[in-house]
C-alpha positions in Angstrom: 125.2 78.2 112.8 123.3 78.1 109.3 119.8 79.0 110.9 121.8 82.3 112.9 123.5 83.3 109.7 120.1 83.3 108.0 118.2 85.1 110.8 120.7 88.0 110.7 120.6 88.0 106.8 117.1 88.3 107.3 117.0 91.1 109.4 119.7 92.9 107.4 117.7 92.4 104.5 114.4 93.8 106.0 116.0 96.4 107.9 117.8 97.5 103.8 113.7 97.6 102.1 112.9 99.5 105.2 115.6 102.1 105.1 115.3 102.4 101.2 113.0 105.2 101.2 114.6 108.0 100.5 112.1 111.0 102.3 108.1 110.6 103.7 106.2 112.7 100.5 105.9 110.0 98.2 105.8 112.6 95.4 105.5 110.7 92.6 102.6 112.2 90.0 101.5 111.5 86.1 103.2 114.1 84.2 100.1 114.9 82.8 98.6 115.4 86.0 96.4 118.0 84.2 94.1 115.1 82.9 93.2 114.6 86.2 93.7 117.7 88.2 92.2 116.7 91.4 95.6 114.9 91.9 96.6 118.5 92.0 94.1 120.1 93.9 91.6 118.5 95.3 89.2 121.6 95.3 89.4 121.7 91.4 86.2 121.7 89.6 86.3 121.2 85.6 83.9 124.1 83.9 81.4 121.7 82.2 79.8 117.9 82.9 77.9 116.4 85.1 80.6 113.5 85.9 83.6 112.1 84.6 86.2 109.2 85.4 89.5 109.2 84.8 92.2 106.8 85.0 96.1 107.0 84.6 98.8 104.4 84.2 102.6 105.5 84.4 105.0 102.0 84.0 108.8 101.6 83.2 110.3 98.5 81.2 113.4 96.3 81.4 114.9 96.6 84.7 113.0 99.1 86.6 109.4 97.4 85.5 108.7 96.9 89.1 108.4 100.5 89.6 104.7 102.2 88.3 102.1 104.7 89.5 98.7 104.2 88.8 95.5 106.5 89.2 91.8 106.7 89.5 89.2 109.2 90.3 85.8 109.3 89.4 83.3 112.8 90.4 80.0 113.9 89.9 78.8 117.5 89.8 76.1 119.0 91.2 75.6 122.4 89.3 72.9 125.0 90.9 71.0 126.8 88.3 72.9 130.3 90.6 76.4 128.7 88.8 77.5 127.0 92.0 78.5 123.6 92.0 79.1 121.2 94.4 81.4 117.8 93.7 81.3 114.6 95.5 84.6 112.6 94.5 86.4 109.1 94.8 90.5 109.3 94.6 92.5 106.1 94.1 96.2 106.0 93.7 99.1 103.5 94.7 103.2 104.5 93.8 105.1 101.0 93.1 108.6 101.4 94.2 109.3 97.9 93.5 108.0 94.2 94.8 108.0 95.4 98.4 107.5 99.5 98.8 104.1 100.3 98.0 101.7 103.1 99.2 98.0 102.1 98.1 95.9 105.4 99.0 91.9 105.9 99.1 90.4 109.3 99.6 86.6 110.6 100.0 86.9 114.2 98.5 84.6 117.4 98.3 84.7 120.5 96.6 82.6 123.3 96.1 82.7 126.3 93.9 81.2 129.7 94.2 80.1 132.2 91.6 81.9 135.4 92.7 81.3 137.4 89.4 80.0 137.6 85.8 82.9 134.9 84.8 84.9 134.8 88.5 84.7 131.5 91.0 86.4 130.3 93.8 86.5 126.9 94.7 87.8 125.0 97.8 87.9 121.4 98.6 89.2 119.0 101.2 89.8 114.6 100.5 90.3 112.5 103.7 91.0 108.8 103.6 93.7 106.3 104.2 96.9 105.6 102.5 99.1 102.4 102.8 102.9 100.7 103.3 103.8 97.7 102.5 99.6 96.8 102.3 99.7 96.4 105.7 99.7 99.4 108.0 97.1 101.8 107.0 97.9 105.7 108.4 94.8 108.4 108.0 95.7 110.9 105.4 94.0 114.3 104.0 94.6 117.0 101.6 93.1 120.3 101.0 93.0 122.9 98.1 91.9 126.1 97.7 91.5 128.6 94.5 90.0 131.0 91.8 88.9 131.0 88.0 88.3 133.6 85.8 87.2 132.6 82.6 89.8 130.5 81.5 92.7 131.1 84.0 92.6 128.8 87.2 95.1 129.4 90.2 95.3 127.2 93.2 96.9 126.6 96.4 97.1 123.1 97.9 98.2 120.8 100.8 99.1 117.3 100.9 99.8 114.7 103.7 98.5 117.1 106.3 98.2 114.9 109.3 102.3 113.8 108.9 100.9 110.4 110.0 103.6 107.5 110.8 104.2 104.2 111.9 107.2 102.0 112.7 106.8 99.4 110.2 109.7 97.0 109.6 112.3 97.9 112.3 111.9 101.6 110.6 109.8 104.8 111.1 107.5 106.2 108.2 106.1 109.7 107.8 103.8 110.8 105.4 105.2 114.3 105.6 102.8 117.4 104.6 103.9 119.1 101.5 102.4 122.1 99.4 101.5 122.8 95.5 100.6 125.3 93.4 98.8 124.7 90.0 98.4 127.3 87.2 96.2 126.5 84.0 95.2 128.7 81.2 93.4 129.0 78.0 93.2 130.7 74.6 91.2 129.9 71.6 92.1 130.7 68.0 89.9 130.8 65.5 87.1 128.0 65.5 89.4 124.9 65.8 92.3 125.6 68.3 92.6 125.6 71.3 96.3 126.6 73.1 96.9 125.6 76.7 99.3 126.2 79.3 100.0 124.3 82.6 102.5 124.4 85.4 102.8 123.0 88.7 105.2 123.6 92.0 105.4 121.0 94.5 107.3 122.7 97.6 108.8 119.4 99.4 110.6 121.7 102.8 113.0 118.5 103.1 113.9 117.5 99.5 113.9 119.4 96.4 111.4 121.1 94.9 109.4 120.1 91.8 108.3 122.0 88.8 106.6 120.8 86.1 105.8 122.9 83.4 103.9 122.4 79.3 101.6 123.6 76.6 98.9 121.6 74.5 97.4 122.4 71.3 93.4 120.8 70.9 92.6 120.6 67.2 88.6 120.5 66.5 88.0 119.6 70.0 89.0 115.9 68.8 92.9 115.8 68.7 95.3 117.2 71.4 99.1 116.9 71.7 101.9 118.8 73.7 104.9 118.5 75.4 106.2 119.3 79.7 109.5 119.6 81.4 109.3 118.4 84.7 113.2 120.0 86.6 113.9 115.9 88.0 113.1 114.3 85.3 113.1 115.9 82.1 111.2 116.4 78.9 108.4 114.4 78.0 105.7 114.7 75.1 101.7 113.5 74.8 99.0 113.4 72.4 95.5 111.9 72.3 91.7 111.4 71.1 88.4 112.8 72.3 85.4 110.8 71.2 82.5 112.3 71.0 79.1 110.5 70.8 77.1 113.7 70.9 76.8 114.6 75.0 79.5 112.6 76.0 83.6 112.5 75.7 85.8 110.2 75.5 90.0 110.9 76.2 92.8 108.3 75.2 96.1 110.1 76.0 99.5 108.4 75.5 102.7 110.0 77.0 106.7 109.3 76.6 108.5 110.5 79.1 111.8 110.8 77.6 115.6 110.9 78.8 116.3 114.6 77.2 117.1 117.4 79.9 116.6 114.5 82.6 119.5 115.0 85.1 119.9 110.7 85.5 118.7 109.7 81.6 119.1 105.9 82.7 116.4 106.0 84.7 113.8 108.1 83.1 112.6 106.8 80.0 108.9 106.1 81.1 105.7 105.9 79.5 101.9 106.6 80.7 98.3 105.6 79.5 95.4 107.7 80.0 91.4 107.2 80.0 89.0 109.9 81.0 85.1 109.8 80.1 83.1 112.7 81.0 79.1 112.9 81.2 77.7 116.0 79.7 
């Protein structure tokens, strides 16, 4: 009688992790996604470099310390002496929902830009690789982005989760279901030391709601940038950071509090993320 009581418990139990998942976009993103803005659109091509690497750590405390997104990408451009450039990328992400929902993802990517006008590109890209549940079952995956730049405005279009792959892991079926962004950045400078920026990003989920996330930056003397974003299911949240500059080369430690203020369940915002970036001139 024991062992059947503990086989059904155990079946319960599985059947409970599998079930826990609320929808199939795993939507989960830094809030300052803009520090790595292939996460956003995987046709996006900074304006200056050669390479960079970035890397992005998002991580609760107390009770919800289980749950944690973390982020990689590392790119290197190939800039043609006509303006275009090509980019060969590496994207590496998992979302942590706890000690037995996880979704480790690995994607080749490609972009390319073209020189349209005197200060006018376009720039599209596509990243195809594999993404993960549970570590075990592996579903093919791909995204693709699409948009323009003109001096320092950049509008783009993107799709995520295009295949809507699934499996049955678990006694339950798993979609990653393809959902759509927008991203919007712009730039002013003033004077000889700042620099104001604006961002804002729409994830359209057709099955859950939608996402905005929306902020500002200052950069001070190309060393010292801080700012604040208001994302609509979580709330307000503020950053700030270093550059280090050796000469050629840049260096970016970011910090960022994702607080409880404006958040529509405070109790279980309250987040902080790290940041690294290095870019090769």
């Amino acid at each position: 009688m024991k062992s059947i009581i503990l086989f059904f418990c155990g079946i319960f139990y599985a059947s409970s992790l599998a079930l826990g998942q609320a929808n199939g976009y795993y939507p989960d993103i830094l809030s300052t996604y803009f520090f790595q803005m292939a996460n956003a659109n995987p046709g996006y091509i900074p304006k200056e470099g050669i390479a960079d690497f970035n890397a992005g750590y998002k991580f609760r405390t107390g009770a919800f310390k289980d749950i944690a997104t973390f982020s990689f990408s590392g790119a290197r451009f190939f800039r043609t002496e006509n303006e275009n450039t090509h980019t060969l990328r590496i994207l590496i992400n998992n979302e942590q929902q706890g000690p037995f929902i996880n979704t480790p993802r690995a994607y080749l990517n490609y972009a390319y830009e073209l020189k349209v006008g005197e200060e006018s590109f376009l720039y599209a890209g596509t990243a195809v690789g594999l993404a993960g549940i549970y570590y075990s079952v592996m579903l093919p995956d791909g995204s693709l982005g699409l948009g323009i730049r003109y001096k320092s405005i950049s509008l783009g279009l993107s799709s995520y989760q295009l295949l809507n792959s699934e499996a049955s892991p678990m006694l339950a079926r798993f979609r990653l279901a393809r959902y759509y962004q927008s991203n919007f950045e712009a730039e002013k400078e003033y004077g000889n030391d700042w620099k104001l920026k604006g961002y804002a990003l729409y994830r359209l989920f057709p099955e859950t709601t939608d996402e905005l996330n929306v902020g500002g930056s200052a950069l001070y003397s190309e060393a010292f940038i801080f700012g604040a974003m208001y994302r609509n299911l979580f709330g307000l949240g503020w950053f700030a950071g270093f550059y280090i500059d050796s000469g050629k080369d840049k260096l970016i430690l970011s910090f960022t509090y994702n607080s409880p203020v404006l958040s529509r369940v405070p109790g279980l915002q309250n987040s902080m993320e790290i940041g690294l970036g290095f870019r090769v001139e």
